[in-house]
C-alpha positions in Angstrom: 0.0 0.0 0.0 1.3 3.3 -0.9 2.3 5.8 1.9 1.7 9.5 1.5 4.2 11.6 3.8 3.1 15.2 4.8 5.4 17.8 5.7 2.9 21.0 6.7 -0.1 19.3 8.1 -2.6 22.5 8.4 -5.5 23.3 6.4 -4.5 21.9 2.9 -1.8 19.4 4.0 -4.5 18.1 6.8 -7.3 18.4 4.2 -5.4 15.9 1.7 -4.4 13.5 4.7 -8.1 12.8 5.4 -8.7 12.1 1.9 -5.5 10.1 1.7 -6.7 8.1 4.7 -10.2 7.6 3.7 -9.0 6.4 0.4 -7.1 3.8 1.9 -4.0 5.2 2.1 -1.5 5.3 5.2 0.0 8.4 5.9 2.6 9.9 8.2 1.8 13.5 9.2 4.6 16.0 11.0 4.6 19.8 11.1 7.0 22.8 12.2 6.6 21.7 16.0 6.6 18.3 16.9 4.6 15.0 16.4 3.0 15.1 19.7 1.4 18.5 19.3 -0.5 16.4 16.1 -2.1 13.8 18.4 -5.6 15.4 17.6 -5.2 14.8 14.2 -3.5 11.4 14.2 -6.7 10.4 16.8 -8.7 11.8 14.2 -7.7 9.9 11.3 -7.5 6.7 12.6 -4.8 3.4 13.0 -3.9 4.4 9.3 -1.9 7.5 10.6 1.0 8.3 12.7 3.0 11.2 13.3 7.1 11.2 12.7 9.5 14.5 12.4 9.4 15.9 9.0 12.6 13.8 7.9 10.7 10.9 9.2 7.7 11.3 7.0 9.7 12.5 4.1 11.5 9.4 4.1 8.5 7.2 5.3 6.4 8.5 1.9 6.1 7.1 -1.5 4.9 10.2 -2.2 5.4 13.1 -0.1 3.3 16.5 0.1 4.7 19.5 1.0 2.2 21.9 2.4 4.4 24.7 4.5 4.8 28.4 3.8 7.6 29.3 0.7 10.1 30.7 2.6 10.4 27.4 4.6 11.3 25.2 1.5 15.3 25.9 2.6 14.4 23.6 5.4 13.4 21.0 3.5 14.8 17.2 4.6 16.7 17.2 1.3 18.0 13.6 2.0 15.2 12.0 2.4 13.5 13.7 -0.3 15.8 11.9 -2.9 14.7 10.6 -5.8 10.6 10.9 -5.0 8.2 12.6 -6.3 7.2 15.8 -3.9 3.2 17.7 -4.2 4.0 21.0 -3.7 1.5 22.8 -2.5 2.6 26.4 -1.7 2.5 30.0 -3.3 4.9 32.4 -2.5 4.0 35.6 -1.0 6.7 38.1 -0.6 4.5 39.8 2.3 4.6 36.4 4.8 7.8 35.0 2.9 10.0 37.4 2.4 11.2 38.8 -1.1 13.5 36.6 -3.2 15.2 38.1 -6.1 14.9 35.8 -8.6 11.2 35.6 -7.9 10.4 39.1 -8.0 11.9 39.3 -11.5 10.7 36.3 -12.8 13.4 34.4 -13.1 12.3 31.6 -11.8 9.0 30.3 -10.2 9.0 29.2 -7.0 8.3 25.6 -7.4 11.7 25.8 -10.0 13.6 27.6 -7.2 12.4 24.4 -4.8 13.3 21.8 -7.3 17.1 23.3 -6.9 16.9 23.2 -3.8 15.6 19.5 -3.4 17.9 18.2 -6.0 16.9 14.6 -7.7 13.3 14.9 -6.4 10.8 15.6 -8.6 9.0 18.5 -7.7 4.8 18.6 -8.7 2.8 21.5 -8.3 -0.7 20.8 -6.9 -3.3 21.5 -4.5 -2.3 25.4 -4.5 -5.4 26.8 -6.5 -8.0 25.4 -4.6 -9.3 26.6 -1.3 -9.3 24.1 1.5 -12.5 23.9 2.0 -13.6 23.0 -1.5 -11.1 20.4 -1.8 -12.6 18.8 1.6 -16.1 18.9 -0.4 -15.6 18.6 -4.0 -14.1 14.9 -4.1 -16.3 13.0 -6.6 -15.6 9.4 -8.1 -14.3 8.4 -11.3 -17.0 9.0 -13.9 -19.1 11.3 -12.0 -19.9 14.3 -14.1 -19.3 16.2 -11.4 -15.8 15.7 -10.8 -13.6 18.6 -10.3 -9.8 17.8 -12.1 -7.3 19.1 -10.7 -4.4 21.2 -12.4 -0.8 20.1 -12.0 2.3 20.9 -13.6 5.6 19.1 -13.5 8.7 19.0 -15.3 8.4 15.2 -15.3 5.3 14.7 -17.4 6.1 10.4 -17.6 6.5 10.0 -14.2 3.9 12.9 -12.5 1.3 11.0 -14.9 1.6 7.8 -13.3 2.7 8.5 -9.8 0.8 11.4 -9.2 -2.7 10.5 -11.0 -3.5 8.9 -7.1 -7.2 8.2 -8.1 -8.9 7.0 -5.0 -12.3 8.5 -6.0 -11.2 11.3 -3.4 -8.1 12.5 -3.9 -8.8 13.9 -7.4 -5.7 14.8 -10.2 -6.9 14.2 -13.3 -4.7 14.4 -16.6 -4.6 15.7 -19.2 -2.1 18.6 -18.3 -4.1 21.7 -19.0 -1.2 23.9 -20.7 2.5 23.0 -21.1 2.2 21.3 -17.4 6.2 22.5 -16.3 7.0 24.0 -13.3 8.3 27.4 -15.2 5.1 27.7 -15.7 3.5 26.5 -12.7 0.2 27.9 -10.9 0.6 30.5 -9.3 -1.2 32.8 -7.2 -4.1 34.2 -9.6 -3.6 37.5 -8.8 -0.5 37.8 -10.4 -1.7 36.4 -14.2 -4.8 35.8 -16.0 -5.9 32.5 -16.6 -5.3 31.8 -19.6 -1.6 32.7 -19.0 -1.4 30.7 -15.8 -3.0 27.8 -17.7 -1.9 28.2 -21.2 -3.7 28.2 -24.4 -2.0 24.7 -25.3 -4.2 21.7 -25.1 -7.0 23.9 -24.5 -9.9 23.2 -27.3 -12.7 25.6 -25.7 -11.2 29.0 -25.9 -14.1 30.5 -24.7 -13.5 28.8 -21.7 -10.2 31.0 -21.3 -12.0 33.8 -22.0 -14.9 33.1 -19.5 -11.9 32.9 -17.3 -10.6 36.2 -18.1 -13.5 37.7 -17.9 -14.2 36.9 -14.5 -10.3 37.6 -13.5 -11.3 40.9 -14.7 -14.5 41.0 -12.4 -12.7 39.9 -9.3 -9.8 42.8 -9.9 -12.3 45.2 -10.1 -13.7 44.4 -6.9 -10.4 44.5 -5.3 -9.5 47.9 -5.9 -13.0 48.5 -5.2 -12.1 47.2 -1.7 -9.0 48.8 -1.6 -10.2 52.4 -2.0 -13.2 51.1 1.0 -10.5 49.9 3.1 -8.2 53.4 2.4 -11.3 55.6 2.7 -11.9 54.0 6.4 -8.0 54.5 7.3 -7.8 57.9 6.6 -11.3 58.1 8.5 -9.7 56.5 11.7 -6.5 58.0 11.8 -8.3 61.4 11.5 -10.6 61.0 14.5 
């Protein structure tokens, strides 16, 4: 049976464990702390679980998700990480992360900048354009019409096809790729690129899906600066009292 280690077991990492578990998978849980401060969640999911150090689960996993903040990828059990394939599951936000350079000029996306870093594993990009919530609630068997596939992008299309494709009827990553599927051109946040850039026109037969997309990229922008002249409006009203 195939073991899923977790390194970041919060809202997505914990999220993907349940469904890993209820799938029929064993998994190995650890966060930042230690593995006693995950008893809850261990209790939770049941005699398929434990909870190890973060070098522990890495090198407990056939496959391992990553699920911490960006700027904690330097931290990374390296070793253990060798040679597997890693679900990558963080965007990088230079407010919580910090600024790296070759980020902020595009140089490089951050899931490229964490494959150097991790060496001869093979880095996946997944789970980071979905909210938590949803991808609790979503989970829909093979052949349902309403199944939700997930996007992914590797740089490893062979191998992320059939190691990552874990179709348990809940954990849902569906190919085809949508778009070139490498990590330079990984999913990022959506703020930062319209969709049909962050998913690419390639592969995609329905362009007005793309352009649905857009157009509601374009919506959502132009309630955010609607909220940010709200949110200035009652700052300068504040600080004036």
């Amino acid at each position: 049976m195939t073991t899923v280690g977790f390194i970041g077991s919060g809202l997505i990492g914990g999220t993907v464990a349940r469904l890993a578990v209820a799938a029929g998978y064993d998994v190995v849980v650890s966060n930042s702390r230690s593995p006693e401060t995950l008893a809850d969640l261990v209790a939770e999911l049941g005699p398929k679980a434990r909870a190890a150090t973060a070098a522990e689960a890495a090198g407990a996993g056939d496959l391992v998700v990553v699920s911490v903040p960006f700027h904690a990828h330097a931290q990374l059990p390296v070793a253990q990480l060798a040679g597997k394939v890693v679900l990558d599951t963080n965007n990088y936000y230079p407010e919580r992360d910090g600024n790296f350079a070759e980020l902020d000029e595009g140089k490089l996306t951050s899931a490229e900048l964490e494959q150097r870093q991790l060496g001869t594993a093979r880095v996946v990009k997944v789970f980071n354009n979905i909210f938590h919530a949803h991808l609790a609630s979503l989970p829909r068997p093979s052949g349902d019409p309403e199944r939700s596939p997930l996007t992914i992008a590797g740089d490893d299309p062979n191998n992320t096809r059939r190691e990552v494709v874990v179709d348990p009827g809940s954990i849902v990553v569906d190919p085809p790729f949508l778009g070139g599927g490498v990590l330079g051109g990984g999913f990022r946040p959506f703020v930062q690129a319209g969709p049909s850039q962050v998913v690419g026109r390639e592969g995609v037969e329905d362009e007005s899906l793309l352009e649905a997309l857009d157009e509601a990229l374009a919506v959502a922008q132009g309630a955010l600066q609607q909220l940010e002249v709200v949110v200035t409006s009652v700052r300068a009203a504040v600080r004036g009292r």
